[in-house]
C-alpha positions in Angstrom: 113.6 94.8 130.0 111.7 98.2 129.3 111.4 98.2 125.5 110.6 101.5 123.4 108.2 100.7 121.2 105.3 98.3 121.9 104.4 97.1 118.6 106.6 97.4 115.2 105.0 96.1 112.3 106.6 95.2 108.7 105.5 94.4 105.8 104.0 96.3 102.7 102.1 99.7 103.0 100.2 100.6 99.8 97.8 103.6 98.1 94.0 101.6 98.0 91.2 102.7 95.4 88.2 101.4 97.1 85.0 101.0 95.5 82.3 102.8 96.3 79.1 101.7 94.8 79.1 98.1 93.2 79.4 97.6 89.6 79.9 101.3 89.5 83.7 103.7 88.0 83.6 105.9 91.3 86.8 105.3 93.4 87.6 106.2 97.2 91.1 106.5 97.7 92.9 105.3 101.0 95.3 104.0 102.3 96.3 99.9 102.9 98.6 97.0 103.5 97.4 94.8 106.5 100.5 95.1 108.8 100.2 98.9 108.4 96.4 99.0 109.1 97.0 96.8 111.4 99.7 99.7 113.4 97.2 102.8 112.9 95.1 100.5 114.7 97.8 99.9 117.6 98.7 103.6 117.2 95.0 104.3 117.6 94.7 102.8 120.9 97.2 104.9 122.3 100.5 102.3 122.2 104.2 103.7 120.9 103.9 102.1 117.2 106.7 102.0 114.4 106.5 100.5 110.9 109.1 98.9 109.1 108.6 99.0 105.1 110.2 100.5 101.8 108.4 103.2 99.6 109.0 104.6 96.7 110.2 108.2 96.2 107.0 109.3 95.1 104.0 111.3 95.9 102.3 107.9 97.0 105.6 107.1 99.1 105.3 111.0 100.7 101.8 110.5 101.1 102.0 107.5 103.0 105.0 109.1 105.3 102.4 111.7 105.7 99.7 109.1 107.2 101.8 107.6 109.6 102.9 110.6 110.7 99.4 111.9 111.4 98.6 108.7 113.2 102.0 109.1 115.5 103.4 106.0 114.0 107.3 106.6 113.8 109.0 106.3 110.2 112.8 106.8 111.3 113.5 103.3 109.4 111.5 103.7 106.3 113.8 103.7 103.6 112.7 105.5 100.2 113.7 103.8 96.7 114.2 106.4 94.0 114.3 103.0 91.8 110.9 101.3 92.7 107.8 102.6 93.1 105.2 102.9 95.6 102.3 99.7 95.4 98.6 100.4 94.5 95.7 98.1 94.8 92.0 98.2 94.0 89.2 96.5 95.9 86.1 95.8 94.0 82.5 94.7 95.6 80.0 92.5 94.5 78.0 89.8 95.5 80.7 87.2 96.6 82.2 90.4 99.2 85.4 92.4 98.8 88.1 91.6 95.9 91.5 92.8 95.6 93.4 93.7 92.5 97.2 94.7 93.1 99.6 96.5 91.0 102.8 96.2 93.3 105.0 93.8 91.3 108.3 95.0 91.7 107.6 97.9 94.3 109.6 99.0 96.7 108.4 97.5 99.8 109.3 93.7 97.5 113.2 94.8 97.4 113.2 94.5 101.4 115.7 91.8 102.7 118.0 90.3 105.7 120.4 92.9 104.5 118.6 95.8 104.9 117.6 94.3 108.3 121.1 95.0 108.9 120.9 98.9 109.1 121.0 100.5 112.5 117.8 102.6 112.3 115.8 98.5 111.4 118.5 96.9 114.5 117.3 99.9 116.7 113.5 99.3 116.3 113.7 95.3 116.4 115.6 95.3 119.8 113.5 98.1 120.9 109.7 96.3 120.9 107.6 94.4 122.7 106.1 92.7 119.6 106.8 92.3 116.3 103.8 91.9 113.9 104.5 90.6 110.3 102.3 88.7 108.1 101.9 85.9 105.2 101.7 88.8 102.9 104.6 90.7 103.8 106.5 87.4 103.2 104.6 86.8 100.0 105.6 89.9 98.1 109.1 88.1 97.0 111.7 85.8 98.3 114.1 88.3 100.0 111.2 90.2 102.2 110.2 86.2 103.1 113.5 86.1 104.3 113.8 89.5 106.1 110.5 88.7 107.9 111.7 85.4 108.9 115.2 86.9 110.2 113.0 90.1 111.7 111.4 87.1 113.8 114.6 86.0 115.1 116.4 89.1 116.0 113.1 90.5 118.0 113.3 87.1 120.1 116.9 86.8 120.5 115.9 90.6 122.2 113.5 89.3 124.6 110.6 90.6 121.6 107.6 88.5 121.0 106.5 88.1 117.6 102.8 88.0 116.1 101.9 87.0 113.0 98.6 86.5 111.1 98.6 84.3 108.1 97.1 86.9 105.6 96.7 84.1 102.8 96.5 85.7 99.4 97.3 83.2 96.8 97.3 85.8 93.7 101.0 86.6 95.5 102.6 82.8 95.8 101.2 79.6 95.0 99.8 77.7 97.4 102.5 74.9 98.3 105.1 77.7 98.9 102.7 79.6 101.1 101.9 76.6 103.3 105.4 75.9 103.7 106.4 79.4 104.6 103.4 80.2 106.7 104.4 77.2 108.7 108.0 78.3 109.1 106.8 81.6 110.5 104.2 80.2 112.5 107.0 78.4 114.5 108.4 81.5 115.2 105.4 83.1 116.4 104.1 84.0 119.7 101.1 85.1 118.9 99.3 83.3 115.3 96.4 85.1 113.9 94.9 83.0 111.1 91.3 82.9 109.4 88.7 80.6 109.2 89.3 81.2 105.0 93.1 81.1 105.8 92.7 78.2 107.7 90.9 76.2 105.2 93.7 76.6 102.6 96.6 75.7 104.9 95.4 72.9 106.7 92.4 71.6 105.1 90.2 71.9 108.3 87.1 74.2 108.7 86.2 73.3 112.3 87.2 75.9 114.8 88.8 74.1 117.5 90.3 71.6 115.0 92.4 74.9 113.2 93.5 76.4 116.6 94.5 72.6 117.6 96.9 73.2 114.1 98.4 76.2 115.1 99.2 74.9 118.9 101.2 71.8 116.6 103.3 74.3 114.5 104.5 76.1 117.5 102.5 79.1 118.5 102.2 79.1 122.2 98.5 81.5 121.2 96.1 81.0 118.9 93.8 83.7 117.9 91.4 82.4 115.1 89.4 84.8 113.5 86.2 83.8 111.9 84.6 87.3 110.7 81.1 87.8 111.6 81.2 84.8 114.5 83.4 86.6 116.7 86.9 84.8 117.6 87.9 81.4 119.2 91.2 82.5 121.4 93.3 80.1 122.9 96.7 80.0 125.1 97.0 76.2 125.1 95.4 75.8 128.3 92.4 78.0 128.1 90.1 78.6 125.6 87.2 81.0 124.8 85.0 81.5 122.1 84.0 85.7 121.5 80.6 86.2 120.2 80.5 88.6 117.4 78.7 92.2 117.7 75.7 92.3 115.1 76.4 95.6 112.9 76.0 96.7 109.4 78.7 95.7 107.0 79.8 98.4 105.2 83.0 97.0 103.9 84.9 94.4 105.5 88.5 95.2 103.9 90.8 95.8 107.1 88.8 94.3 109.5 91.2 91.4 110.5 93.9 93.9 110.3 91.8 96.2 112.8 91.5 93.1 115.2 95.5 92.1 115.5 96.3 95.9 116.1 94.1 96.8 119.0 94.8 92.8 120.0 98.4 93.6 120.8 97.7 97.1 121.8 95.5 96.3 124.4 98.0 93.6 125.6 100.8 96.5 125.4 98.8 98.3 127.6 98.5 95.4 130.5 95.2 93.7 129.4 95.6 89.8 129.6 95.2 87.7 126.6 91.2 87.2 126.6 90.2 90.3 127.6 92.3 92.5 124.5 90.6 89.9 122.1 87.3 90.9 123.5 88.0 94.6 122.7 89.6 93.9 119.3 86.7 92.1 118.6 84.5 95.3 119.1 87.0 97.5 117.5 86.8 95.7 114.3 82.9 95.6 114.3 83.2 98.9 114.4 85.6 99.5 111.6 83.5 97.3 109.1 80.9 100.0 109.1 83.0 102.3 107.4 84.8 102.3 103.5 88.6 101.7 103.2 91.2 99.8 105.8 92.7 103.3 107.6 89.5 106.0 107.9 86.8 103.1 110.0 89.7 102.3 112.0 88.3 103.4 115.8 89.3 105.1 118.5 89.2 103.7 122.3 86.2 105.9 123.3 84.4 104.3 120.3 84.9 100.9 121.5 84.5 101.5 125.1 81.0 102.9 123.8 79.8 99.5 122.1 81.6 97.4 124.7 
């Protein structure tokens, strides 16, 4: 069935303050929220992209509109909440890496829910894609968007969609118990799981490689894309698996990195490439976006990565 749109994402977009010098009061702003990073970075690659979110009717909920419409990602379903605002985090750098520091209780994108699935511009765009990309923290955010991403899930299957969805573990949003239950949940629904070696560790106790993609075979995902930072990715699709070595660069800051990878991962597979061969390229696309500040500005373009590949 020729679909629309080849990736819709949902979750929470958000303005970012990033750190520019350690230990230092000097700000950059950007832009974040891992599934939308993770769409500019579809978008990017050249793939029709949409987002699915709530913003605040604000000048941080225009400016956002105003990104995604620079990076041709369509915004037709965004709904705008005179009542909530717009979420902002901080990210901080110091000798332990990248920390994040939220101010987004309450926002906007945390009133989504499987009712406001329900109207026809969200039903349009989730029987219209190939995949659907969600993540733990787009379900973390509150109880009702955990429940509109799982119900998101269904409706994109029951629509001949495929669903991807990478764990995103941050436990300063849900404790721990609740995450590992939910995360598991979703994971059964998934086509495509995208944890972390740190994610991993947390869920399921296990730090080996092929012991955490094992895991995510035995909650359901048919693929298993493990992502372990600067040692490349171990990819699997239950019969076949291959380790991707990791391209030696200069970290710069490492803040949407993984969020680069799953976008030009299902890009690339959008576009026709098979499984192994888009992880190879999102690989090199998010080695190149750690060389730059912010999630959104390193994000690379497909001559870029054609270039280190």
């Amino acid at each position: 069935m020729q679909k629309s749109f080849d990736v819709v994402a949902l979750g929470e977009a958000m303005l970012e303050f990033n750190q520019t010098s350690p230990g230092q009061p000097h700000y950059l702003q950007g832009f974040g929220g891992d599934t939308s990073n993770a769409l500019i970075a579809a978008a990017r690659c050249g793939v029709r992209a949409a987002y699915l979110t709530r913003v605040g009717a604000d000048a941080f909920g225009q400016a956002l509109l105003d990104l995604w419409q620079r990076e041709a990602v369509d915004v037709s379903a965004i709904e705008r909440d005179s009542g909530h605002p717009t979420g902002i985090y901080f990210v901080t750098h110091g000798a332990q890496g990248h920390e994040f520091s939220y101010l987004r209780a309450g926002s906007a994108a945390s009133r989504m829910s499987p009712l406001w699935l329900e109207s026809s511009p969200v039903v349009r765009l989730l029987q219209s894609t190939r995949y659907l990309h969600a993540s733990g923290i787009s379900m973390a955010i509150s109880t009702s968007a955990c429940d509109a991403v799982l119900a998101a899930m269904q409706r994109v299957h029951s629509a001949g969609g495929q669903v991807s969805f990478d764990a995103n573990l941050r436990l300063k949003l849900w404790p721990l118990a609740r995450a590992r239950a939910c995360i598991a949940q979703a994971v059964a629904y998934s086509d495509i799981f995208l944890p972390s070696l740190d994610d991993a560790l947390h869920l399921c106790g296990r730090d080996d490689p092929d012991a955490i993609v094992d895991w995510g075979h035995q909650l359901g995902a048919p693929t298993v894309v493990l992502k372990l930072g600067a040692d490349g990715a171990l990819v699997s699709d239950g019969v076949r698996r291959q380790r991707i070595a990791a391209h030696p660069v200069k970290l710069v800051d490492a803040t949407g990195a993984g969020d680069c990878f799953s976008g030009n991962l299902l890009a690339r597979m959008s576009q026709g490439a098979d499984l192994f061969e888009a992880a190879r390229y999102a690989n090199a696309a998010a080695a190149l976006a750690v060389q730059g500040f912010g999630a959104v500005a390193p994000l690379p373009i497909p001559k870029a990565v054609a270039a280190l590949l």
